[in-house]
C-alpha positions as CSV (number, residue, x, y, z in Angstrom):
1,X,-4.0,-15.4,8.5
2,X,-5.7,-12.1,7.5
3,X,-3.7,-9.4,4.5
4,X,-2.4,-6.6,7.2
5,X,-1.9,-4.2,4.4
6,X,-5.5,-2.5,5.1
7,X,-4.4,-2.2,9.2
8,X,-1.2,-0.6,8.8
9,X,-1.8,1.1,5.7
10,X,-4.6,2.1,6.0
11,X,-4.3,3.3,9.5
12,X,-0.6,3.3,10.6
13,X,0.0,5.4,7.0
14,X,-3.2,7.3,7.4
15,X,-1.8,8.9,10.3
16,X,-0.7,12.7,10.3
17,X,3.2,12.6,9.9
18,X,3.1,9.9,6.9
19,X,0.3,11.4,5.1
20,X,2.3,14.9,5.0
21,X,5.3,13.1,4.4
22,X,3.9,11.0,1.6
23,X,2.2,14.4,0.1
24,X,5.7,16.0,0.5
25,X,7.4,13.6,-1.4
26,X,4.5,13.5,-3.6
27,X,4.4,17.5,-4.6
28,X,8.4,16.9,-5.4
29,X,8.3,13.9,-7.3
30,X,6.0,14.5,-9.6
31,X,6.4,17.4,-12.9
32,X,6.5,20.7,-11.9
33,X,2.2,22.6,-11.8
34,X,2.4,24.6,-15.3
35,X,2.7,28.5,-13.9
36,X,-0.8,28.9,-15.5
37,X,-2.7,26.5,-13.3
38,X,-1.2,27.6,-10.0
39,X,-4.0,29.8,-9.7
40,X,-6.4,26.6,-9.6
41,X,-4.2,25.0,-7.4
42,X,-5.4,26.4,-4.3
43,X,-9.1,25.5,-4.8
44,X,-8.1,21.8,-6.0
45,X,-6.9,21.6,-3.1
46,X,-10.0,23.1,-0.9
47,X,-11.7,20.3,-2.9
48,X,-9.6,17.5,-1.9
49,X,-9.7,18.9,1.5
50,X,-13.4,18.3,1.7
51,X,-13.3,15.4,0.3
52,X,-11.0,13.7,3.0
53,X,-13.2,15.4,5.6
54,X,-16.2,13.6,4.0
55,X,-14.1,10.8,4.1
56,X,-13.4,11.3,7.6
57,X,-17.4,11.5,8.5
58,X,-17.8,8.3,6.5
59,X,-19.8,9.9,3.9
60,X,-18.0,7.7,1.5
61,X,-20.0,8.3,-1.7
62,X,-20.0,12.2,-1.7
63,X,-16.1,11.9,-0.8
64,X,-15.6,9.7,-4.2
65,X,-18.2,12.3,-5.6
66,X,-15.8,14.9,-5.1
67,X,-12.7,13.2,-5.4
68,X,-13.2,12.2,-8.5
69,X,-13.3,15.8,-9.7
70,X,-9.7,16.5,-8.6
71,X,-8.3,12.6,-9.7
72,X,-9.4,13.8,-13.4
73,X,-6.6,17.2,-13.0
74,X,-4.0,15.7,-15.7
75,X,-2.5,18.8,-15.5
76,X,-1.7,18.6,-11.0
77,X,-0.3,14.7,-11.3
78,X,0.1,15.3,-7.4
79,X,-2.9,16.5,-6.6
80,X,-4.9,13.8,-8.8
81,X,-2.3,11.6,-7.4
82,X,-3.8,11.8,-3.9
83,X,-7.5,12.0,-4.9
84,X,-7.0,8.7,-6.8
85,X,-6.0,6.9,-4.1
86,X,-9.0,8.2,-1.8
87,X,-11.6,7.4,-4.5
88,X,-10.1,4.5,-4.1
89,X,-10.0,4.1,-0.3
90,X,-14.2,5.3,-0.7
91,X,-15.1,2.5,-3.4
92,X,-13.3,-0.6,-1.3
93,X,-15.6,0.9,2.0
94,X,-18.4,0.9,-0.6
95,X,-17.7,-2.8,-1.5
96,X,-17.2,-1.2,-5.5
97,X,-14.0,-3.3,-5.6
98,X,-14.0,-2.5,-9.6
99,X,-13.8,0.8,-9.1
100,X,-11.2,0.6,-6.4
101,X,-8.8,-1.1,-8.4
102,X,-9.3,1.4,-11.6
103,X,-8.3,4.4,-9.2
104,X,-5.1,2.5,-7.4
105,X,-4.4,1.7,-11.3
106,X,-4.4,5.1,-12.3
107,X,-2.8,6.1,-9.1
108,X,-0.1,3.6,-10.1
109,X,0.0,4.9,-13.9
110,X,0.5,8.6,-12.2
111,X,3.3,7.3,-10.4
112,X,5.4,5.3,-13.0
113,X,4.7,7.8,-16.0
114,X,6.6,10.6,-13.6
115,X,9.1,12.1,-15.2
116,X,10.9,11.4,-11.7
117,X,9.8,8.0,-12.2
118,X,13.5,6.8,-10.6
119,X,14.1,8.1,-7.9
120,X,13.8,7.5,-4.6
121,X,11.0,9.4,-3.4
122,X,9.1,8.4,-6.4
123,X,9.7,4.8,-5.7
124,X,8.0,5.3,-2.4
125,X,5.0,7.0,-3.7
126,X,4.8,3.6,-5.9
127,X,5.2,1.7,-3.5
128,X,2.7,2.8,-2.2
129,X,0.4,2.2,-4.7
130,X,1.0,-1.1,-5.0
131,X,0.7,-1.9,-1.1
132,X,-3.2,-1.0,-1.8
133,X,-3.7,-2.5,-4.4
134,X,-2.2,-6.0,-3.6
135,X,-4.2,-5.8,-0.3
136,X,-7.6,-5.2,-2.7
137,X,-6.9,-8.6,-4.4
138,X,-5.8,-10.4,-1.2
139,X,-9.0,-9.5,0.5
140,X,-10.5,-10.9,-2.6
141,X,-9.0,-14.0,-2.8
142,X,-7.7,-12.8,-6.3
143,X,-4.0,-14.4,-5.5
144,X,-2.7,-14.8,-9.4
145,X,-3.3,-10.7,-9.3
146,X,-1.8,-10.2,-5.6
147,X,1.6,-12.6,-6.5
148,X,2.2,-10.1,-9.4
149,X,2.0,-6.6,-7.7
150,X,3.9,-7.9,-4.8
151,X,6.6,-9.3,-6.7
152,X,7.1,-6.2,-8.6
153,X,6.5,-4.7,-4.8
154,X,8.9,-7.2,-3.7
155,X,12.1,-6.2,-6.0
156,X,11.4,-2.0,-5.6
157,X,11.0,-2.5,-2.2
158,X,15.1,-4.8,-1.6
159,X,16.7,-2.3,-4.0
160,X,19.7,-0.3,-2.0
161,X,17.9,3.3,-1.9
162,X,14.7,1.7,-0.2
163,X,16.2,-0.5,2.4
164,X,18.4,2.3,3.7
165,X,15.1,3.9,4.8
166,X,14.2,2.7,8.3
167,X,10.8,3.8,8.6
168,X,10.2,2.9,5.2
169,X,11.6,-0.7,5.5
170,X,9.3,-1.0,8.4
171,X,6.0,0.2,7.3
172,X,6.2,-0.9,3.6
173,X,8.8,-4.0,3.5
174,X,7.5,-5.8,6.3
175,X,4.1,-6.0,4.7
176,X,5.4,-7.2,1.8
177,X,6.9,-10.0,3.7
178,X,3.9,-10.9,5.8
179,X,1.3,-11.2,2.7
180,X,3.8,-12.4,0.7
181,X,3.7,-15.2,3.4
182,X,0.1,-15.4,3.5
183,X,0.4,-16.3,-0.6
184,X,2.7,-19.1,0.0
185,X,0.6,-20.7,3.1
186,X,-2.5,-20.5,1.0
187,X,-0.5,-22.7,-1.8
188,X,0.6,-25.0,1.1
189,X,4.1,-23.9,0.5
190,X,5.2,-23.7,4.3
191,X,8.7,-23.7,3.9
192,X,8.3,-20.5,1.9
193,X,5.5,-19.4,3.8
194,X,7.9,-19.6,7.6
195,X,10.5,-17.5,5.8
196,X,8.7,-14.7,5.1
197,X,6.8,-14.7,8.3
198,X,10.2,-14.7,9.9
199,X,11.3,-11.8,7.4
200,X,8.3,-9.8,9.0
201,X,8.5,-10.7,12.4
202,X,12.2,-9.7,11.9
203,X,11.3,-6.3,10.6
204,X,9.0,-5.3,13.7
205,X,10.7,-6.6,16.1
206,X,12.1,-3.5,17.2
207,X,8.9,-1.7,16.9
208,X,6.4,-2.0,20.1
209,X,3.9,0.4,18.4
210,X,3.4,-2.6,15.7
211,X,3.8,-5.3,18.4
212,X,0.5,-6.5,17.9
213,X,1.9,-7.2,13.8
214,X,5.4,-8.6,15.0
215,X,3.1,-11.6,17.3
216,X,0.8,-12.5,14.1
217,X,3.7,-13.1,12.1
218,X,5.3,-14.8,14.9
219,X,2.2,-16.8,15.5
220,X,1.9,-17.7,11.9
221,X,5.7,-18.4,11.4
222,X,5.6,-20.9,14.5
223,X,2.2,-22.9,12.7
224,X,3.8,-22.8,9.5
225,X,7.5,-23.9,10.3
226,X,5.7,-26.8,12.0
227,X,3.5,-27.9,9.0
228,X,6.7,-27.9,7.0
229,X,8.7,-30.0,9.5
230,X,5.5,-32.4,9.1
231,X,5.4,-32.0,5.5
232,X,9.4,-33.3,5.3
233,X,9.1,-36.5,7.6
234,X,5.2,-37.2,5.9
235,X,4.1,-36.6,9.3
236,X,0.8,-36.1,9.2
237,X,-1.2,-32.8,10.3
């Protein structure tokens, strides 16, 4: 069972409405700009625009190129926020998996060091965050590095002001559940491994756009609840 985090992510997220929505709560989560940089602000953000349209035209070097530029803005968290995660996006296209992971980390960093660290919003930008960078080290096989981020995923994601959000739950928990699933069936833990697929398919089941997600973790639950019956009664496989 393939990580799902880098098709609904990646593209379910990367659609319009969550991409302004995540900027939105991204611009009001983080410190206020400093009145003397507002100036700046607007041709940050001309850069940034390129760079996603370079992105866009899979011209993933000179999108890093430039996004780089705005990720090193200490001064616009939001802004460099944002570029991180699409120097990052460029780098995993490029195969630079290194790299990657130092711009989700810093994304990350940019995200926990907010002064509105706590709240909701915040929590979701973190979230985030983590959802890429746990599907980097699953597509890796690096699964001591993808148990830790989606634990800590795991616990922000369950807490009361997260699961009251819907579309949230659905586009951020459910993945959880699923890779977290994936960890335990690589481990042969299939008891573990049939919940969380369950937890998933539960999720989306009420969601036909993701239909195609609710039948792989239906799929995988059914092969998985059957290896563990096996596994009790030393059946063999």
């Amino acid at each position: 069972m393939k990580p799902i985090f880098s098709d609904l992510l990646f593209l379910v997220l990367f659609t319009v409405p969550f991409v302004l929505y995540l900027a939105k709560i991204a611009r009001g989560s983080f410190a206020e700009l400093p009145a003397h940089l507002s100036a700046e602000e607007n041709s940050l953000r001309e850069l940034y625009q390129t760079a996603t349209e370079l992105y866009d035209q899979d011209n993933y070097e000179a999108a890093a190129a430039t996004a780089m530029i705005v990720a090193a803005q200490e001064d616009n968290p939001a802004l460099a926020f944002d570029a991180a995660n699409l120097v990052a996006k460029c780098e995993a296209q490029l195969g630079n998996y290194e790299a990657a992971e130092e711009y989700l980390q810093q994304a990350l960093h940019l995200a926990t060091s907010s002064p509105k660290a706590n709240t909701t919003d915040m929590q979701e930008v973190r979230l985030y965050s983590l959802g890429q960078l746990s599907e980097l080290y699953l597509n890796q096989s690096k699964d001591e590095q993808a148990w830790a981020v989606l634990s800590e995923a795991k616990v922000l994601a369950e807490s009361a002001q997260i699961a009251e959000n819907p579309q949230f739950k659905k586009l951020i928990l459910g993945p959880i559940y699923h890779n977290l699933a994936i960890l335990h069936e690589r481990a042969h833990d299939w008891s573990e491994a049939t919940k969380y697929y369950w937890l998933a398919r539960e999720i989306w089941e009420k969601s036909p756009e993701l239909d195609s997600r609710r039948q792989a973790s239906h799929e995988a639950y059914m092969l998985c609840g059957k290896k563990a019956a096996q596994k009790m009664f030393d059946a063999p496989e």
